[in-house]
Residue, then its C-alpha position, 0 to 999 in steps of 0.5 A: x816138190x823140192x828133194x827136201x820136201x815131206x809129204x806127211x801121211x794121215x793116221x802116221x803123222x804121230x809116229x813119223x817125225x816130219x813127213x816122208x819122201x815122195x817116193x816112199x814105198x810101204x809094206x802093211x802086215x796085217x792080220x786078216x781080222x784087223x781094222x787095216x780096210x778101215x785104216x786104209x780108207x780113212x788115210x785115203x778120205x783124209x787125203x782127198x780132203x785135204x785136196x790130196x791126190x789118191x789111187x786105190x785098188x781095190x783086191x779084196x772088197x767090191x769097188x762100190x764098198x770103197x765108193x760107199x766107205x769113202x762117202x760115208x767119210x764125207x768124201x764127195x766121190x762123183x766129185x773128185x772123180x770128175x775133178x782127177x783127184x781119185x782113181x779106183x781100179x778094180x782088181x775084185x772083179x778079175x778074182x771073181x771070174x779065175x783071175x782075169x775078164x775077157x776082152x768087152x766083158x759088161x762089168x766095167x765101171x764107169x769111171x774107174x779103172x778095170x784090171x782085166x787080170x790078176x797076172x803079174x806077167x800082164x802087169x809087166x807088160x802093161x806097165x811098160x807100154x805105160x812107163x813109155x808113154x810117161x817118159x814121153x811126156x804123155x799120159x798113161x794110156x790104161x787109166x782115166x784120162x782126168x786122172x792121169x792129166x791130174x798126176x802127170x809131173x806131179x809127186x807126192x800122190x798116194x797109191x794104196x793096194x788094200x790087200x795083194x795077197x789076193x794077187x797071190x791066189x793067181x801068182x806064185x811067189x817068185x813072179x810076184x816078187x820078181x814083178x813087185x822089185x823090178x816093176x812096181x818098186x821102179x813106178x813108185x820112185x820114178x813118179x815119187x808117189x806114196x805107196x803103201x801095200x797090204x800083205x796078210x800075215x802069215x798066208x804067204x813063206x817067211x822068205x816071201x815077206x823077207x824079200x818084200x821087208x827088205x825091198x820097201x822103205x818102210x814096214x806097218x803091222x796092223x793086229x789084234x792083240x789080247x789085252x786083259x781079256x779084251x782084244x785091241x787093234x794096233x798099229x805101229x810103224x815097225x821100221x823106216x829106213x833112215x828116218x827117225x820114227x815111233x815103234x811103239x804100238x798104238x791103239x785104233x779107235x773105229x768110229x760110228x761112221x767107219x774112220x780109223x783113228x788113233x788113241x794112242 
């Protein structure tokens, strides 16, 4: 993929005019009874339709749910599984045991990828040992080997964390922040994928989101707002750094079978 090249991102191609860079990071706000889990699992069915590429964490809901919500999108799972087209990695389970698993617990998946704690300053780590490995050409040694030989070289895959408020139960602010800006941010330009993050509005300080605002390229709102008596849920791109887009809000639609679409 050339420098001059667009990914366009599914439910966003009518509000962004062209697609986006690889390398394009994203902070979603969302308000805790808003539709963004369904927004979130519609962008990436969509995706991996479209033969697309999609990394998954899941942090707020159970890994089964996003296997079953995906199926339900006709997204054949044991299928792109098997072909590295898709990667869940399990955050939930860590938070249902004070934030971390010990070393051999039962409960991994099979096939997905366990985060073993909620702790950024393990994360660094981690990740470092990974980026490592990268630089030199070889795969990631903590994700699915079919995955990470799918990725590997390739730009313009998509990276979703539904909701990283979860991480701020066993976080305080600054860590994360400090780990988000200086870990994640660089893996998101270094291997050019698309990353949108979940936030929930207003559990964390206003210079929480400030600095969060500030580090991503773009910002989503996803709420629900009265309406004439009747509440709506909306979506609208509030910013993107030096690229033209809609600001508009626009409504979202939630279909019989789970998928988020808008309708206007």
């Amino acid at each position: 993929m050339t420098s001059d090249e667009r990914v366009i991102i599914p439910l966003f191609d009518g509000v962004i005019h062209g697609g986006v860079r690889p390398g394009t990071a994203f902070a979603v706000e969302f308000d805790p009874d808003s539709q963004w889990f369904a927004i979130a699992i519609s962008i990436a069915a969509k995706v991996l339709m479209n033969s697309g590429i999609v990394l998954y964490g899941a942090m707020a809901r159970p890994v089964d749910d996003t296997a079953r919500d995906l199926s339900r999108l006709e997204v054949d799972v044991p299928n792109v599984f098997k072909e590295g087209r898709l990667r869940i990695d399990d955050f939930y389970t860590a938070t249902l045991t004070g934030g971390r698993l010990l070393s051999g617990s039962p409960l991994e998946p099979y096939e997905l990828g366990l985060r073993r704690s909620c702790n950024v300053s393990e994360f660094s780590i981690m990740q470092s040992k990974a980026r490592k490995e990268i630089d030199a050409g070889k795969l990631d040694p903590f994700g699915p080997k079919e995955f990470e030989k799918n990725i590997l070289g390739k730009t313009g895959w998509l990276l979703i964390a539904d909701s990283s408020s979860v991480l701020l139960r066993f976080n305080e602010e600054r860590p994360f922040l400090e780990w988000f800006e200086t870990r994640e941010l660089r893996g998101i330009r270094m291997d050019k994928r698309i990353h949108l993050e979940g936030f929930v509005r207003g559990l964390h300080s206003e210079p929480f989101y400030k600095r969060i605002e500030a580090a991503c390229d773009g910002i989503v709102d996803v709420r629900v707002l009265e309406e004439d008596g009747v509440l709506k849920n909306l979506l609208r791109l509030r910013t993107l750094k030096g690229q033209p887009h809609d600001t508009r809000w626009h409504e979202i639609e939630i279909r019989p079978n789970g998928e988020a679409v808008l309708v206007s």
